[in-house]
BASE-599728 format. One line per field, with one value per residue: residue number from 1; x, y, z of N, C-alpha, C, CB in turn. Coordinates in Angstrom, 2 decimals, always signed. Glycine has a CB too. Layout:
BEGIN
kelum = (NUM  ...)
n.px = (X  ...)
n.py = (Y  ...)
n.pz = (Z  ...)
ca.px = (X  ...)
ca.py = (Y  ...)
ca.pz = (Z  ...)
c.px = (X  ...)
c.py = (Y  ...)
c.pz = (Z  ...)
cb.px = (X  ...)
cb.py = (Y  ...)
cb.pz = (Z  ...)
//
This chain:
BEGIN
kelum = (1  2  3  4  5  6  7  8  9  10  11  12  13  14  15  16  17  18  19  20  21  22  23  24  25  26  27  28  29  30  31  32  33  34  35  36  37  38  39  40  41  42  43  44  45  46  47  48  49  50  51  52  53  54  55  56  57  58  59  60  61  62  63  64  65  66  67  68  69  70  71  72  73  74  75  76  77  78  79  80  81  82  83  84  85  86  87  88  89  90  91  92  93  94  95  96  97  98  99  100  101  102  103  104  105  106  107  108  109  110  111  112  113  114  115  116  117  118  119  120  121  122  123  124  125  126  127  128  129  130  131  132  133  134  135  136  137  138  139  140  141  142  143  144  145  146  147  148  149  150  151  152  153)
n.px = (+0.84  +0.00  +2.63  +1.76  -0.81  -0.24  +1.03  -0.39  -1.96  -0.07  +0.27  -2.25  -3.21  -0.75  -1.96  -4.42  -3.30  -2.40  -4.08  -5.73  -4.72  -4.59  -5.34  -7.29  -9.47  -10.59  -11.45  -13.57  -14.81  -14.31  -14.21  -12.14  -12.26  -11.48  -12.12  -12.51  -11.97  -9.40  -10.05  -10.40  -12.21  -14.64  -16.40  -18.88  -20.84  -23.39  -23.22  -24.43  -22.43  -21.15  -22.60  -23.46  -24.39  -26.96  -27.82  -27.33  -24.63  -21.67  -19.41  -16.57  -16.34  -17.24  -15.08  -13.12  -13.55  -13.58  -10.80  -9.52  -10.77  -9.02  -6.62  -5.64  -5.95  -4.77  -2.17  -1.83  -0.39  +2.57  +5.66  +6.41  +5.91  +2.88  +1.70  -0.65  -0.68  -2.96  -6.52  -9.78  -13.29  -16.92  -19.81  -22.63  -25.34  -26.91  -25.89  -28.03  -28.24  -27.39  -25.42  -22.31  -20.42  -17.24  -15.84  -12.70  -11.07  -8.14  -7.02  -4.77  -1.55  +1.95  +5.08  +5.71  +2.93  -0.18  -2.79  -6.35  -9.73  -12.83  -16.17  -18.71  -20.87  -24.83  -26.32  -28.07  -27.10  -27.21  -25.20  -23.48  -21.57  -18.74  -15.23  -11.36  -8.11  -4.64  -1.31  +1.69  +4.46  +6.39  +10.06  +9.91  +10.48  +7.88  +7.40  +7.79  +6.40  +3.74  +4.12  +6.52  +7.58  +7.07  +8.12  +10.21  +11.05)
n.py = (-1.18  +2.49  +4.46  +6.77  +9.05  +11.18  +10.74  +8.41  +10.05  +12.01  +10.18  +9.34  +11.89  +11.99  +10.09  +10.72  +12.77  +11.89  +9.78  +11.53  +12.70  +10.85  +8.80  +7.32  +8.22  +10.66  +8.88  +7.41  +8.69  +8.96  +9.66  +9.75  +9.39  +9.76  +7.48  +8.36  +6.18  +5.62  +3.94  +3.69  +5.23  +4.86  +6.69  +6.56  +8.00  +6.89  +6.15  +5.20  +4.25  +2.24  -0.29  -3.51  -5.89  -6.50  -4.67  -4.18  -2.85  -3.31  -5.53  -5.81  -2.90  -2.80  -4.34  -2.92  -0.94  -2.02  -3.19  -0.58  +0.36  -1.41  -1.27  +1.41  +1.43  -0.30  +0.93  +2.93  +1.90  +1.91  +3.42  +2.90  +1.39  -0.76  -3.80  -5.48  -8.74  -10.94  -10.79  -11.26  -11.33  -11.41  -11.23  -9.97  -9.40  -7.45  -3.73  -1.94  +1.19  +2.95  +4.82  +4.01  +2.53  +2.06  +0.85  -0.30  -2.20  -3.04  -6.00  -7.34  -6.68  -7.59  -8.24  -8.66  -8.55  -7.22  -7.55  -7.10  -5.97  -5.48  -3.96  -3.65  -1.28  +0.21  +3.04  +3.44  +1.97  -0.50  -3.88  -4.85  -6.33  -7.95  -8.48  -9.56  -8.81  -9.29  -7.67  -7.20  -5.55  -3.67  -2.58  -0.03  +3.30  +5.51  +8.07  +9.21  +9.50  +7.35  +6.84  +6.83  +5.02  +2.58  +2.49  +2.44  -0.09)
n.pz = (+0.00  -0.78  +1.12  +2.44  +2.51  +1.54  -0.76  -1.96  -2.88  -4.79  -6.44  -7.62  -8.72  -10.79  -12.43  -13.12  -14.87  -16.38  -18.04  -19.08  -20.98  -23.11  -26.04  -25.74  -23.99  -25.01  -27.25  -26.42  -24.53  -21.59  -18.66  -15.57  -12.11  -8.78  -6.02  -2.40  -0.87  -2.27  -4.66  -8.24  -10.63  -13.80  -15.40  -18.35  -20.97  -22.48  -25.98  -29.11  -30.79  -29.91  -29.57  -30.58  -33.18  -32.19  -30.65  -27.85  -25.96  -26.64  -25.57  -25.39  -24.32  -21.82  -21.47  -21.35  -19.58  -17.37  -16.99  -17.28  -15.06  -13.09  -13.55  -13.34  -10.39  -9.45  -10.40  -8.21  -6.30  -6.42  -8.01  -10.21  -13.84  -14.47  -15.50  -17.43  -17.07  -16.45  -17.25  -16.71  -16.49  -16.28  -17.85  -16.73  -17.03  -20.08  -21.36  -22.56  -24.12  -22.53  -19.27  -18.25  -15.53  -14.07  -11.07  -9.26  -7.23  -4.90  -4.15  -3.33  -2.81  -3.69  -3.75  -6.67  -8.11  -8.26  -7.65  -8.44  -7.89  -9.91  -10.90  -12.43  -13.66  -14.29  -15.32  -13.29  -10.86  -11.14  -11.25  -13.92  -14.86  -14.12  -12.65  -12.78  -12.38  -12.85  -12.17  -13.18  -11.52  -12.86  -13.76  -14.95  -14.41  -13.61  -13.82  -16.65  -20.02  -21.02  -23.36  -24.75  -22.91  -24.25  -26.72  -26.50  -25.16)
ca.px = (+0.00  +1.18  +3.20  +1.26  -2.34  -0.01  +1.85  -1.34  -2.58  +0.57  +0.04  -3.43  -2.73  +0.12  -2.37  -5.24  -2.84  -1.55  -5.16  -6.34  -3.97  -4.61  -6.12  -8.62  -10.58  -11.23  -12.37  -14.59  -15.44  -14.36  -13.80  -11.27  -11.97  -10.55  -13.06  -11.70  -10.96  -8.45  -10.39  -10.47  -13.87  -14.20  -17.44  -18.91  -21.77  -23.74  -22.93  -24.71  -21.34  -20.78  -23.92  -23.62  -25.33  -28.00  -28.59  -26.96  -23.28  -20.40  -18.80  -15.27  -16.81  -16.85  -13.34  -11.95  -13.99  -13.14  -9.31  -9.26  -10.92  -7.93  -5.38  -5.43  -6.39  -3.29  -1.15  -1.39  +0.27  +3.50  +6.06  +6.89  +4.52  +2.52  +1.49  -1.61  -0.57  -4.22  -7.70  -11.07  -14.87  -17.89  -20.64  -23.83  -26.58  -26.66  -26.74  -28.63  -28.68  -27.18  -24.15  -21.84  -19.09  -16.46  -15.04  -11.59  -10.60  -7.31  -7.27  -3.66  -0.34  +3.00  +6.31  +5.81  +2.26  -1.23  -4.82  -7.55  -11.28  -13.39  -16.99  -19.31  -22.65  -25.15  -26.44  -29.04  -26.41  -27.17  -24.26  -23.83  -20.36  -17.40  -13.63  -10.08  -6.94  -3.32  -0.27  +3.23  +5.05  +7.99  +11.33  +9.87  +10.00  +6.01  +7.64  +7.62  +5.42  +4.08  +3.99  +8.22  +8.09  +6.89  +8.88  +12.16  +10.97)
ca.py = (+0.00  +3.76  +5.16  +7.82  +9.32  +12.27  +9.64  +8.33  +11.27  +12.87  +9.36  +9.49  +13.33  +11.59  +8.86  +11.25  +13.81  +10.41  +9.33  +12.77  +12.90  +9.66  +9.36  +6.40  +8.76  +11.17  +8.23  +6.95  +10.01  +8.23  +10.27  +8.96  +10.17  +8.59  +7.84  +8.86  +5.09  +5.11  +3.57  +3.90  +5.05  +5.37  +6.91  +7.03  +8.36  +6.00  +6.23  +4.27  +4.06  +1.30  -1.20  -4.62  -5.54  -6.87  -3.17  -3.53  -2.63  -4.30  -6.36  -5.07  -1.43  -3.53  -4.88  -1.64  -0.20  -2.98  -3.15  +0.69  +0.50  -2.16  -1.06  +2.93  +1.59  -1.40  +1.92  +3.87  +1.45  +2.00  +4.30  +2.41  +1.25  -1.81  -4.43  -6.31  -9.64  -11.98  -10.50  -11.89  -10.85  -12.34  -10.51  -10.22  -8.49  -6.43  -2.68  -1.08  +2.83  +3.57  +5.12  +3.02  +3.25  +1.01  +1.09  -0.79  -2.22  -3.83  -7.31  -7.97  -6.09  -8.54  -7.63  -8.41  -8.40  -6.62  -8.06  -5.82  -6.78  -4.01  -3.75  -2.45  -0.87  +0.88  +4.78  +2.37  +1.52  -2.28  -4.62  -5.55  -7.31  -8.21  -8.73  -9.67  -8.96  -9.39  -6.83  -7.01  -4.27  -3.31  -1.24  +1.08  +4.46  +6.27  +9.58  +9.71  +8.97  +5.92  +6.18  +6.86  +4.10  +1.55  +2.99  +2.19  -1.47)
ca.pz = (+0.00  -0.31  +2.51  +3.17  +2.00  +0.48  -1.58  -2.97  -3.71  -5.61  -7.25  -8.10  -9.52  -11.70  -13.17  -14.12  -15.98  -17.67  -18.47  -19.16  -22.32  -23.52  -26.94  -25.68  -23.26  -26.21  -28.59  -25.83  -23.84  -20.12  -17.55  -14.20  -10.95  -7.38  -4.67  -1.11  -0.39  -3.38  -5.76  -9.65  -11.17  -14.48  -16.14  -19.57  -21.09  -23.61  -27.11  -29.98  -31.90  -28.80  -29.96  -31.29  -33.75  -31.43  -29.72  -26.92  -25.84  -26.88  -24.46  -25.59  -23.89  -20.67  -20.69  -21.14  -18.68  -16.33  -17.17  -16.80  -13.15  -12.42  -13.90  -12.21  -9.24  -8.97  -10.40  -7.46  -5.24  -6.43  -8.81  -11.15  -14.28  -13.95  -16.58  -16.98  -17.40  -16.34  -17.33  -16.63  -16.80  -16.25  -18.15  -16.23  -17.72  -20.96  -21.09  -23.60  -24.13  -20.96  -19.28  -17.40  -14.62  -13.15  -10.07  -9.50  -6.09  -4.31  -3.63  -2.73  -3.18  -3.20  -4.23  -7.82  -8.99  -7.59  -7.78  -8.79  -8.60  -10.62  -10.97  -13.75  -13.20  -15.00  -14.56  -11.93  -9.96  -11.25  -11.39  -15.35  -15.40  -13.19  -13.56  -12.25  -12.87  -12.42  -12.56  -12.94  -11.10  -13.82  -12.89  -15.49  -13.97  -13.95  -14.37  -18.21  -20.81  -20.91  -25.35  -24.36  -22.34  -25.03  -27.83  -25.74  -24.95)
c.px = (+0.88  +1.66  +1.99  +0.39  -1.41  +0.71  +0.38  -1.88  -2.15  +0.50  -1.33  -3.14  -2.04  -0.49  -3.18  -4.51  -2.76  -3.04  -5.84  -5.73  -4.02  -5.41  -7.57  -9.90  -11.08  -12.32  -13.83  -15.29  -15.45  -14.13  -13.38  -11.47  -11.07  -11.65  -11.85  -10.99  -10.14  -9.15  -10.85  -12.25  -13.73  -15.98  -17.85  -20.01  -22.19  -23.63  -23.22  -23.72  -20.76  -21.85  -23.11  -24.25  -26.79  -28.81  -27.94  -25.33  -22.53  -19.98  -17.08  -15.51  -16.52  -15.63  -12.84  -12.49  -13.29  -11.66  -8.49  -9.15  -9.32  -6.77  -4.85  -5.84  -4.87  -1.63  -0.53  -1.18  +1.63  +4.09  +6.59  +5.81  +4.57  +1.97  +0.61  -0.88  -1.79  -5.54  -8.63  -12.14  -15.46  -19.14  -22.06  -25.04  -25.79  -27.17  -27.21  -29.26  -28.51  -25.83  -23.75  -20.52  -18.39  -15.59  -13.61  -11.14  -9.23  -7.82  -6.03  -2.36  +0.83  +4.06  +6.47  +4.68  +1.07  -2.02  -5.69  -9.13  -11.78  -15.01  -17.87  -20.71  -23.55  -25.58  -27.51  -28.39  -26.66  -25.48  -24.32  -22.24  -19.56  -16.12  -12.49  -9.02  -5.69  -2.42  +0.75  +3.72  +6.46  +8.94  +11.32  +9.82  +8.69  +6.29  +7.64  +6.93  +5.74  +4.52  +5.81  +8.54  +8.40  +7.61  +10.78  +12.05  +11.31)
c.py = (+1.24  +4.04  +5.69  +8.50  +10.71  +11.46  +9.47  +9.05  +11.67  +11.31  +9.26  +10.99  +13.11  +11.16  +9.60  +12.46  +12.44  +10.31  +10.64  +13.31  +11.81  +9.46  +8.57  +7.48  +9.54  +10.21  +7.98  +8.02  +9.59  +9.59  +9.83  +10.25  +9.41  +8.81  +8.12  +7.90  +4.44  +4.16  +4.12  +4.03  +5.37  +5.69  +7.33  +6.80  +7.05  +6.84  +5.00  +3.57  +2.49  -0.24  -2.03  -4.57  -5.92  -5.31  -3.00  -3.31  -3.60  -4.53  -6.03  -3.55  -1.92  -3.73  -3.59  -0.58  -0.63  -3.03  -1.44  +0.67  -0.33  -1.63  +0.49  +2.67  +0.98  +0.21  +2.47  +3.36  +1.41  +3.03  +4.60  +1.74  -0.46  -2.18  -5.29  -7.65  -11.00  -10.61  -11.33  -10.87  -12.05  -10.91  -10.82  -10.01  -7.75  -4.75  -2.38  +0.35  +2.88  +4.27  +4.32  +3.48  +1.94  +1.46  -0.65  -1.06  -3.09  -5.10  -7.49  -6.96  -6.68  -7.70  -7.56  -8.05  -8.33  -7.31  -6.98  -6.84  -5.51  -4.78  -3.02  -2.45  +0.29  +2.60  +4.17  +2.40  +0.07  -3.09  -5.09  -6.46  -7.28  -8.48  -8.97  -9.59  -8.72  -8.40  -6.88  -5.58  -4.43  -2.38  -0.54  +2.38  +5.05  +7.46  +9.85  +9.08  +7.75  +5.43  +6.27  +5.53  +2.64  +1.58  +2.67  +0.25  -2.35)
c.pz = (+0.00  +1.01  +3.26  +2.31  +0.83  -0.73  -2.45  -3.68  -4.71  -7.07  -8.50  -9.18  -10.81  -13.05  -14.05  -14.91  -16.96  -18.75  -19.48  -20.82  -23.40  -24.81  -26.68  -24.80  -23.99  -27.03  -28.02  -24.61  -22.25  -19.69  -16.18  -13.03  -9.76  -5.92  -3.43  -0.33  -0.99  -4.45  -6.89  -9.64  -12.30  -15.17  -17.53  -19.85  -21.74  -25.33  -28.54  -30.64  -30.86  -28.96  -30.45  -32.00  -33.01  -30.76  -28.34  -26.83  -25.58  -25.84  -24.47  -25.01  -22.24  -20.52  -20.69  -20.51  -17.10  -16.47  -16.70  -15.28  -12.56  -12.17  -12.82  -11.06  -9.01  -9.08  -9.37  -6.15  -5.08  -7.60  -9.75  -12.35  -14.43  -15.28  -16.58  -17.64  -17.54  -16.12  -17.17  -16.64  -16.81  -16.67  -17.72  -16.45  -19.06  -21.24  -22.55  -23.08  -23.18  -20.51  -18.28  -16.35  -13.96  -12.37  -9.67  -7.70  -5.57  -3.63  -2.90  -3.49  -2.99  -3.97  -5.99  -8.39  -7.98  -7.67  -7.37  -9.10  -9.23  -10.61  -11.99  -13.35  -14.21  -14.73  -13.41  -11.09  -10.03  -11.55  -12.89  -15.42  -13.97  -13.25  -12.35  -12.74  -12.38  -12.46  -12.29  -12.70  -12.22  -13.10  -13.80  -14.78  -14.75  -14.66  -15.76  -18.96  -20.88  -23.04  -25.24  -24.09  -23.63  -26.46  -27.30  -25.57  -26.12)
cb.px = (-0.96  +0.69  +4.29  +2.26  -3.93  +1.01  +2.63  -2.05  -2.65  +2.44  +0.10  -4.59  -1.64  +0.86  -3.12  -6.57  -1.13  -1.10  -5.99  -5.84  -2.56  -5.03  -5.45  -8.19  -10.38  -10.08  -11.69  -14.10  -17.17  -13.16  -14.57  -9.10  -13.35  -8.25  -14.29  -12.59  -11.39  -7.23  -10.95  -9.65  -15.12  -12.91  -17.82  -18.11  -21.84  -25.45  -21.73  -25.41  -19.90  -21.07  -25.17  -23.86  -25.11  -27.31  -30.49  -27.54  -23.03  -19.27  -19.17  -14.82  -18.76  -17.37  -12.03  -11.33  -15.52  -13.79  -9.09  -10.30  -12.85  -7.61  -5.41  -6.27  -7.89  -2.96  -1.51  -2.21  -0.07  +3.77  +6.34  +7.76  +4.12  +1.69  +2.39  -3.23  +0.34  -4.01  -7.86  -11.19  -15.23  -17.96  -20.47  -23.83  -27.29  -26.94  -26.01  -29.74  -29.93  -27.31  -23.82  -21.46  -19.69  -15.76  -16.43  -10.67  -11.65  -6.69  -7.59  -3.66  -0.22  +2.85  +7.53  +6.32  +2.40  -1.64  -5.46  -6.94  -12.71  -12.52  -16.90  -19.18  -22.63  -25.93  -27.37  -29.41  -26.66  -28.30  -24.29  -24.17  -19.29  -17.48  -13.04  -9.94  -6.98  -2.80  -0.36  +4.02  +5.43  +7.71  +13.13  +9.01  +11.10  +4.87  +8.92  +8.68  +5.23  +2.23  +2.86  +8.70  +7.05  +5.53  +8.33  +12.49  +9.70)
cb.py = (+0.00  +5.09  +6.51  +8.68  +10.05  +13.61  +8.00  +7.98  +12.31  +13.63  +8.47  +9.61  +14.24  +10.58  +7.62  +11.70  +14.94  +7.97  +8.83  +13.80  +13.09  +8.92  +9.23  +4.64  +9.33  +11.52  +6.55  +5.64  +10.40  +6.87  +10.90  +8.57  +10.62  +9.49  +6.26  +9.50  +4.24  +4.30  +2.99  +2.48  +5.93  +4.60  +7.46  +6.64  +9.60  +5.47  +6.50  +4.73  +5.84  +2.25  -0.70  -5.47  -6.03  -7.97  -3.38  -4.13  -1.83  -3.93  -8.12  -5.07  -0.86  -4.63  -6.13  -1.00  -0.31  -4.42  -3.56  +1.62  -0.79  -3.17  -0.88  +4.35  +0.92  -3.46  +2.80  +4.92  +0.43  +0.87  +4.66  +1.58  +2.22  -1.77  -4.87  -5.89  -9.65  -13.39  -10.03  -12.75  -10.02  -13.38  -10.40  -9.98  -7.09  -7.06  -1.44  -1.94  +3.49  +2.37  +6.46  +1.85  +4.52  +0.06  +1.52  +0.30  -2.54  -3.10  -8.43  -9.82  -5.05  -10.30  -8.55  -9.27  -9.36  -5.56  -9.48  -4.64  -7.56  -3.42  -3.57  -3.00  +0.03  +0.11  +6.49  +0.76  +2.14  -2.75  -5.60  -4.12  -6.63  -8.94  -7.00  -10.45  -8.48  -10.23  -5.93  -7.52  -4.18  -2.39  -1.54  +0.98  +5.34  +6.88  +10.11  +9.79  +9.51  +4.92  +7.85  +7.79  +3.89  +1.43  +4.91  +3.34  -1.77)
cb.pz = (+1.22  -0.59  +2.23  +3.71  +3.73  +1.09  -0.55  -2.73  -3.21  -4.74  -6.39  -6.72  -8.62  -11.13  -12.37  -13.45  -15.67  -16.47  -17.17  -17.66  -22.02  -22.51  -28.43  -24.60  -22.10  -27.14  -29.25  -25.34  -24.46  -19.57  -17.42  -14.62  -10.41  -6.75  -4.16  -0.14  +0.06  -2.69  -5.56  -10.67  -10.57  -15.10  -15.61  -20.41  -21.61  -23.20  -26.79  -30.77  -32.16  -27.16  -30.99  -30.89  -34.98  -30.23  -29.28  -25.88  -25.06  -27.65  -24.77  -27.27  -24.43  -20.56  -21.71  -22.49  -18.82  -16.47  -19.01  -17.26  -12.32  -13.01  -15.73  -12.52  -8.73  -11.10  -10.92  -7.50  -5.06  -6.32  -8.54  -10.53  -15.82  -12.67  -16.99  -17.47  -16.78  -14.58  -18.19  -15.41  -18.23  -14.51  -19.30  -15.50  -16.42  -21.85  -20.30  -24.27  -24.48  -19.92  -19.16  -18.38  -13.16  -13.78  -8.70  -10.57  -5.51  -3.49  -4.71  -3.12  -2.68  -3.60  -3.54  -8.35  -10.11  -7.86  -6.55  -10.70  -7.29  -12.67  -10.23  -15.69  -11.40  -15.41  -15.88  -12.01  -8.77  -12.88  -10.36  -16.96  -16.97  -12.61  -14.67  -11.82  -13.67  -12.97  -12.41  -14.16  -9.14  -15.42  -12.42  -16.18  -14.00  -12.34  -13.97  -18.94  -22.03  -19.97  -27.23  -22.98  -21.05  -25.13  -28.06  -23.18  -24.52)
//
């Protein structure tokens, strides 16, 4: 866990400039906040361009709602950048025409790799999916872009 609540914080601060520049939150119109007990939220409106052909929302809108919540939540346990290595979901319901939000919680923090459960819900507050995932802590330094980072790898 962080040191110290100012640690998380200057962490949290770090993640949403990161996110905040990112070209995916444009395409998909998310928005990252940080509840007060450190957890990832990530909210997004509804957008037809998101439909199946069935009508309701793609299930690929979910994972990367759910991978988001994980991922910025597992981030801001340490200062170095982290790597999803194991995803899951379990899709529970389908939304149609709605806006959605996932929240991202700590399961476990070990020396190499985090556990993140996340949550997806609709503008209801209904439960529509669920998820887990893994993260490798890297000895990438956070401090610089992450499109830097991957261009050096």
């Amino acid at each position: 866990m962080p040191e110290s609540l100012a640690t998380l914080e200057r962490r949290q601060k770090r993640l949403k400039e990161l996110f905040d520049n990112a070209p995916i939150k444009h395409a998909l119109n998310m928005e990252l906040s940080y509840q007060s007990n450190g957890q990832a939220r990530f909210d997004m409106p509804y957008k037809a361009d998101f439909d199946h052909a069935l009508g309701g929302i793609h299930g690929g809108i979910y994972a990367t709602l759910l991978d988001n919540a994980g991922w910025f939540t597992a981030a801001t346990q340490v200062d170095t950048w982290v790597a999803t290595v194991d995803f899951s979901m379990k899709l529970l319901r389908a939304a149609r025409a709605e806006a959605l939000y996932s929240i991202g919680d700590i399961l476990h923090v070990g020396r190499s790799l985090i556990m993140s459960e996340m949550k997806l819900y609709n503008e209801s507050d209904r439960l529509m999916a669920i998820g887990q995932a893994t993260f490798s802590i890297t000895s990438l330094p956070s401090d610089v872009s992450g499109r830097d980072q991957f261009r050096n790898t």
